[in-house]
N, C-alpha and C positions, 0 to 999 in steps of 0.2 A: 048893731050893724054899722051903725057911723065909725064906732070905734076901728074896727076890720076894715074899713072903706080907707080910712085915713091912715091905719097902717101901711094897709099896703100900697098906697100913693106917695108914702114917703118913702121908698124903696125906688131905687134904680133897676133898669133894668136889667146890669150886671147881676147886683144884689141878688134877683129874682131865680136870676139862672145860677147860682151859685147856694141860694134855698133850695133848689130843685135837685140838685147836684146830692148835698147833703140829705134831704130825703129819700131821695133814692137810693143812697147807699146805705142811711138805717134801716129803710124796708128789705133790703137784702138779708139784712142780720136778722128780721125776723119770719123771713120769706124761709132761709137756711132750717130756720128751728122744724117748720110745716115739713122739710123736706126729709130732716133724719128722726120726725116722726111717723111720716108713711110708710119709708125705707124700713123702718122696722118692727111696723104692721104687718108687711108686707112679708117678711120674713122671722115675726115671730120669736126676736131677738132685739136687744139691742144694738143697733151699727150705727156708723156714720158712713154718710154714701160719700162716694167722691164730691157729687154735685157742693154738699155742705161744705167743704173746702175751697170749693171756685163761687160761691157766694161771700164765703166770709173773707176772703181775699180780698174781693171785685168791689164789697162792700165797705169792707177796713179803707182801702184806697180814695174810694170814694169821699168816705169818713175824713179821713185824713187831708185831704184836698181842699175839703170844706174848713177843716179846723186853720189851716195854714191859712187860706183867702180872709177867714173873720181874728186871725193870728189869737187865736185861743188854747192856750196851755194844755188847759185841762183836755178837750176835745184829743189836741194833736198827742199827749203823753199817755191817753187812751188808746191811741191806737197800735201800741208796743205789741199785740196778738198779731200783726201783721209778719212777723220776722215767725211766728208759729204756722198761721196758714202759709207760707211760703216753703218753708219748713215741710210740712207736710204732702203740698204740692209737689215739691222735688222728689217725696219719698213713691207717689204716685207716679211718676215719670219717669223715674230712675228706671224699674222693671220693662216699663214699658220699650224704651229706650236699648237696653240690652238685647232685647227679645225680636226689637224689627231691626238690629244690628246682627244680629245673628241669624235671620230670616235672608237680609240681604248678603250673608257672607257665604249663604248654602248652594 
């Protein structure tokens, strides 16, 4: 317990909040997983729900913000899935996008 006492005393308070940053965005990554295995519980298929997209996003970002603050390679060149859920994002959006464009032009 001394050991964890004194860890985490020699942390800044920045520090603190930028640990906090970074785990939150890995429990997204495996918040996502929970997500597009209910979704497809749920329906008895394999899918991936929207939601897992706007997690592994929110997540990546998150990830990435962290790797930059502790300027760590590996972390940051990890988060190259970010250019994919974004990617993918846009492909969700796009339909949507034409669909209340064409709602609004009726």
């Amino acid at each position: 317990m001394e050991t964890l006492t004194n860890w985490w005393q020699s942390h800044s308070s920045l520090d603190l909040i930028w640990l906090s940053i970074g785990i939150i965005g890995q429990s997204m990554f495996s918040i996502r997983w929970i997500a597009q295995w209910l979704a497809s519980e749920k329906s008895g298929a394999s899918v991936v729900p929207e939601l897992f997209w706007y997690l592994s996003f929110a997540g990546g970002v998150m990830v990435l913000a962290y790797g930059i603050y502790k300027i760590d390679p590996v972390i940051i060149l990890g988060q190259f899935g970010l250019l994919v859920y974004a990617r993918n994002l846009y492909l969700i959006w796009k339909p949507k996008a034409v669909k209340q464009a064409s709602a609004v032009s009726d």
